[in-house]
N, C-alpha and C positions, 0 to 999 in steps of 0.2 A: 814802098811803105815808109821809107824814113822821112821821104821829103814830103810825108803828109802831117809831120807835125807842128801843131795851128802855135805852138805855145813860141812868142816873140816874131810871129810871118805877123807882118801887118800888111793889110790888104787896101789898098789906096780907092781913097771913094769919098765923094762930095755928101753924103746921104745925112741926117736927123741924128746918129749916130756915133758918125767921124765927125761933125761941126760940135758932138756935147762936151760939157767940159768934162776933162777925166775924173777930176774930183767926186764929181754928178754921179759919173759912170761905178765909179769904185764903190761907193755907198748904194746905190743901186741893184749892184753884186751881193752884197752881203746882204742887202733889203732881200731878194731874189734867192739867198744859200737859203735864208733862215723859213722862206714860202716855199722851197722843194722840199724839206726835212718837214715842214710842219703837214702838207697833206699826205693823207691816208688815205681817203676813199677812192675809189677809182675814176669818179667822176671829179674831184678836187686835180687828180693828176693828170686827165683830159683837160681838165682848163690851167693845168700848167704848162702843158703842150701848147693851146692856141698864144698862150701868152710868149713863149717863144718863139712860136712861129709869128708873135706879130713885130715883136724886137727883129725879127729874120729880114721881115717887108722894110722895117722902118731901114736897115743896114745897106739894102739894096745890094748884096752880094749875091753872087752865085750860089744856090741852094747847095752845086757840088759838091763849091769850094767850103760848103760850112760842113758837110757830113764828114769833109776830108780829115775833118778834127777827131772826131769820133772812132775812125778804123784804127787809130795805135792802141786803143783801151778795148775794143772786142772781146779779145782774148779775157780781161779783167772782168770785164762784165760774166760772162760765160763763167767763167770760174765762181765770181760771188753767186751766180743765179745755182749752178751746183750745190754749190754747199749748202746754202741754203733751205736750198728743195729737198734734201735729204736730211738735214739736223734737225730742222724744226719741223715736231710732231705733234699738232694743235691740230683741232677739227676732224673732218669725217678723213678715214681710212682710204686713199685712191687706189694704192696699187703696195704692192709688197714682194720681196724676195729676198729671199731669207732674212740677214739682216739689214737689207735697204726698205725704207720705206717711205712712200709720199700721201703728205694729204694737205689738206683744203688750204690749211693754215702754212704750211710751207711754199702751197705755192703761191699764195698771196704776198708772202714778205719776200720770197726773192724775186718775185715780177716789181712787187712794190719797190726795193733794194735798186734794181739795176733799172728801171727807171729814173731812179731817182738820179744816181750815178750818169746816165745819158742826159738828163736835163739839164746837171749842173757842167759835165764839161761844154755842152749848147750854150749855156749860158758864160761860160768862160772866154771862150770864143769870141762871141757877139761882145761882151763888153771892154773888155780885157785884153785881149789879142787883136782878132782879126783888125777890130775899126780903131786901136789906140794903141801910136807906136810908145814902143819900151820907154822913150825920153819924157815921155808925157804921162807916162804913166808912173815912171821914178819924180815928178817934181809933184802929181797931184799925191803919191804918198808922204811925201815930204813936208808938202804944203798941213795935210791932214793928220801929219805925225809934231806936227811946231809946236801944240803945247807941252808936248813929253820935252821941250831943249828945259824945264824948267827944272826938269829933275835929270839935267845935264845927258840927259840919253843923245848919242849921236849922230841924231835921224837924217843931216846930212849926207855923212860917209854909209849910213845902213841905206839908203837912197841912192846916192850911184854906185856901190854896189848890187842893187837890185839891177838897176838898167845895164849894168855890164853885165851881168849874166842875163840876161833875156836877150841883150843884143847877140851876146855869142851863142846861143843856144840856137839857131839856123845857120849856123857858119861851121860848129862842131858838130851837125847834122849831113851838112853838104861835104863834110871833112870826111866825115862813117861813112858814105856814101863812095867816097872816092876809095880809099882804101880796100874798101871790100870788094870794091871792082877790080881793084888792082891787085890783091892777092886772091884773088879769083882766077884772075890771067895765070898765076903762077901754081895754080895749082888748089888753093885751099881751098874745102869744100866746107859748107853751113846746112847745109839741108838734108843730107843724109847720114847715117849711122846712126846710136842712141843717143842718149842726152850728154853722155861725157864726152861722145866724139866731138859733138857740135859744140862744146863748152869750149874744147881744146883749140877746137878750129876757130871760138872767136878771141881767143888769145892772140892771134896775129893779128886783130885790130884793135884793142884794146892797149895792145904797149905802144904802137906807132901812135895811138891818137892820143894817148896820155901825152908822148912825148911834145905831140905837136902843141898840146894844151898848154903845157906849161913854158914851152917856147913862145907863146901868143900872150903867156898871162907876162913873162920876163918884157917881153918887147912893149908892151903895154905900159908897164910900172913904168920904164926907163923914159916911153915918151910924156905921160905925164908929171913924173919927176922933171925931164927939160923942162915944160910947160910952168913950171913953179906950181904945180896944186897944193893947196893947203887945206883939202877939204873946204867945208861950207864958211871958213875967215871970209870975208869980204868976195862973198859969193854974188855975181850977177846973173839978170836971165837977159837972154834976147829978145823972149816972147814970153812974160811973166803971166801968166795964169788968172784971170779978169772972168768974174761971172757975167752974163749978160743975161737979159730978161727970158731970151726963150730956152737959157738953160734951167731957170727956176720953172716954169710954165713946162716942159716937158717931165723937170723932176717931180712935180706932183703928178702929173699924169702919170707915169712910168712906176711909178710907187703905188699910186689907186690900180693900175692894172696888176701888179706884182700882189696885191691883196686879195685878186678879184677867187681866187683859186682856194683861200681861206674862208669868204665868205660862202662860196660854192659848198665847199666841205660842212660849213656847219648848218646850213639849209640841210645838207643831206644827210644830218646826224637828226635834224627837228622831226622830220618826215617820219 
C-alpha cells in the first residue's frame, strides 16, 4: 500500500496530457477543484465522473495504475461518509438506534462529500502527478507565481522547494517500505494488538526514517551549497516553459468540458 502513492510517481507516457504545458495543467486543476465543490445534484456528479474519465482516455494510462492513487485515502473517505451519515439529520427518518440515526439528507451529503473527495484526488493524479514530473510542475508554479516577485515574495526558493519535496516523497516512501520490512525480520509487529500496541510498534520506523530524512535533507544542502545556488539570482532553464498553439486549443477545450457538469446541474435545477 505504500508504494501506491500517486503523489510525486510520475508515470512516463507520450499522451495529450504529458505533451500539455504544466502551467495549462495547474490552472486546469483549480478550474476542475472549484467544478467538484460546485456540483450538487447527482446527475452534475455523473458528469464529473465522465469528465474524468475522459481526462483518464486523454492520459492513456493504465486505468490500474490511476485507482492506485485512490486506495491510501479509502480509509478517509469511509471515515468522512460515517460521520457524515450519522450527524447530519435533514429529510425523511431511515433508520434509528437509540441515539444513532440516518436519513435522506445524510446520506446525500456523505455520498455527495466522498465523491467529491474521489474526484478531486482522480483529478490530482491525472493532472498533477501521474502525467507532470515534480520539475515541471515547480517551474509552471514559479512561472504563474512571477507577478508576486513584485511584492518581493520569493517564488523562486518557495518553487524548488516544492519540487524537492515531491521529488522525495517516493523515495521516503520506498525508504517506509524498506524499514518496515526490515524490523519486521526482527521481530516488530504493525498489525496486531490495539491501537497503542500498533502506535508503539511504528515507533521503530518512524525514528530510523526521520533519521535517514534528515541525513538526505544535510547531504542535499551540502551538495547544492558546492554547486554555488543562490536561489533564483541569475537563474537559467534548459527547457524554458513555451506555450504552443495546441496547448491553448486544448485549454479551452478542457475548461468547456470542466463546465460541462455545472451546466448539467443547472438544467437539472430548471426541470
Amino acid at each position: 500500500m505504500m508504494k501506491d502513492v500517486s503523489i510525486g510517481r510520475y508515470v512516463n507516457g507520450d499522451s495529450v496530457l504529458h505533451k500539455l504545458d504544466p502551467r495549462v495543467k495547474v490552472i486546469l486543476f483549480v478550474v476542475y477543484m472549484a467544478s467538484i465543490f460546485m456540483a450538487r445534484s447527482p446527475v452534475a456528479l455523473m458528469a464529473t465522473f465522465a469528465v474524468v474519465f475522459f481526462m483518464a482516455l486523454l492520459s492513456r494510462i493504465n486505468f490500474i495504475e490511476i485507482l492506485k492513487s485512490v486506495r491510501p485515502i479509502i480509509f478517509i473517505m469511509a471515515f468522512i461518509f460515517v460521520i457524515n451519515i450519522f450527524t447530519i439529520r435533514s429529510g425523511d427518518e431511515l433508520w434509528r438506534w437509540k441515539f444513532l440515526v440516518i436519513t435522506t439528507g445524510g446520506v446525500e451529503n456523505a455520498v455527495l462529500l466522498a465523491c467529491r473527495l474521489l474526484l478531486l484526488i482522480l483529478a490530482t493524479s491525472l493532472l498533477l502527478s501521474l502525467t507532470t514530473t515534480p520539475l515541471k510542475f515547480a517551474d509552471a508554479l514559479e512561472s504563474l507565481g512571477s507577478p508576486l516577485k513584485v511584492l518581493h515574495v520569493p517564488v523562486n526558493e518557495m518553487a524548488m522547494t516544492i519540487s524537492i519535496a515531491l521529488r522525495f516523497i517516493p523515495t521516503l516512501v520506498e525508504e517506509t517500505d524498506k524499514i518496515m520490512k526490515a524490523q519486521s525480520s526482527r521481530g516488530a509487529e504493525y498489525d496486531t494488538g490495539n491501537i497503542f500496541q500498533r502506535a508503539q510498534g511504528y515507533v521503530t520506523v518512524l525514528v530510523p526514517l526521520f533519521v535517514s530524512a534528515f541525513k538526505r535533507a544535510e547531504e542535499l544542502a551540502v551538495a547544492m551549497d558546492a554547486r554555488c545556488y543562490k536561489g533564483g539570482v541569475g537563474k537559467t532553464k534548459l527547457h524554458p516553459l513555451r506555450m504552443k498553439g495546441s496547448d491553448y486549443l486544448w485549454f479551452v477545450i478542457l475548461t468547456v468540458v470542466a463546465f460541462l457538469p455545472l451546466a448539467v446541474d443547472f438544467l437539472w435545477k430548471m426541470k
